[in-house]
N, C-alpha and C positions, 0 to 999 in steps of 0.2 A: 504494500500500500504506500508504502514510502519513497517508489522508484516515481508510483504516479501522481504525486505529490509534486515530488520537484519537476517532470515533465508538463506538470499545469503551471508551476511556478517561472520555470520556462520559458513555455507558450505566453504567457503574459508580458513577461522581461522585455519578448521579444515583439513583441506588438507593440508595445510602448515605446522603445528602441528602434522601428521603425515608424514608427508616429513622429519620433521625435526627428529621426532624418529625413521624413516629409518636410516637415515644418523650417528646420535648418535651410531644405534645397528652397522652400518657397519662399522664405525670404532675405537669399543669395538669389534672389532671381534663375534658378537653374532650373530647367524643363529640358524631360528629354521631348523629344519630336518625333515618329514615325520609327522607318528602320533603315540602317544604313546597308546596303548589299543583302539582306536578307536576315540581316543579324539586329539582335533587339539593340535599341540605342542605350549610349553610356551615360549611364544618370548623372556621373558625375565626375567631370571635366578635372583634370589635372589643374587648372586653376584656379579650384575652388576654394575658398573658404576653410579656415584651420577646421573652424567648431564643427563642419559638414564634412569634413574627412575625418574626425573625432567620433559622429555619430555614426558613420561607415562603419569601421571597425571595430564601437560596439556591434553594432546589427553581427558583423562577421565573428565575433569572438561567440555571442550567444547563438549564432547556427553552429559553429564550431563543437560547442558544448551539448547542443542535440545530438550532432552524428554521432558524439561519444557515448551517449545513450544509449540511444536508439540502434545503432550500429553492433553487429556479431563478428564471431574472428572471422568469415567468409568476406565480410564487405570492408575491413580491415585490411585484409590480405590486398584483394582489388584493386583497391583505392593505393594502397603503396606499391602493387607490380603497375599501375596507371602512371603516375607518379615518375618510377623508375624508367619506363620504357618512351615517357615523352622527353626525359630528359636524353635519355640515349639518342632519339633520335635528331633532338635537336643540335647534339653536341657531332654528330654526324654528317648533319648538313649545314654546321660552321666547318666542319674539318674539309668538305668539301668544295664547297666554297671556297676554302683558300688555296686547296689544291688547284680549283680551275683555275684561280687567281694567277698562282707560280706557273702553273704550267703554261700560259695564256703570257706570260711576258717573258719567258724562255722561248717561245717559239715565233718571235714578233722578230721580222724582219730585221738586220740590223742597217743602220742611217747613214 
């Protein structure tokens, strides 16, 4: 009874933590608009507001605190072989990148 206790306690935290980052964006003037290329728009702009990037990262710490919940060693595991494998790939296609890089100015004519 105690686990759904604090998942109501929560759920509340967390409404009001987004209440409260409503309220921040709406009066930084920040609106998102439509969608950009098919992807939802970015609430909130790298130039926003200390106190509205304060109120972000509650909202983010108290979802944080749900998946820990709510989350089993199954979705645990996922979540970090996900984790693991975007970062591989990413670091993949910097390496290669510099490879076309090098090998694209070895092979350039010389003047």
């Amino acid at each position: 009874m105690q686990a759904l206790a604090e998942l109501e306690s929560q759920s509340k935290e967390l409404s009001s933590a987004i209440d409260n980052l409503i309220a921040h964006c709406q009066r930084a003037q920040l609106y998102a608009n439509g969608t950009v290329h098919g992807k939802p728009p970015q609430v909130i702009p790298h130039g926003a507001p200390a106190e509205v990037h304060r109120a972000r990262e509650s909202v983010l710490a108290i979802i944080s605190r749900l998946q820990v919940m709510l989350a089993g060693p199954n979705d645990f595991l996922k979540q970090l072989a996900s984790q693991v494998s975007r970062q591989f790939f990413f670091s993949l296609s910097r390496g290669l990148a510099l490879f076309h890089d090098v090998f694209s100015e070895q092979n350039q004519p010389a003047d």
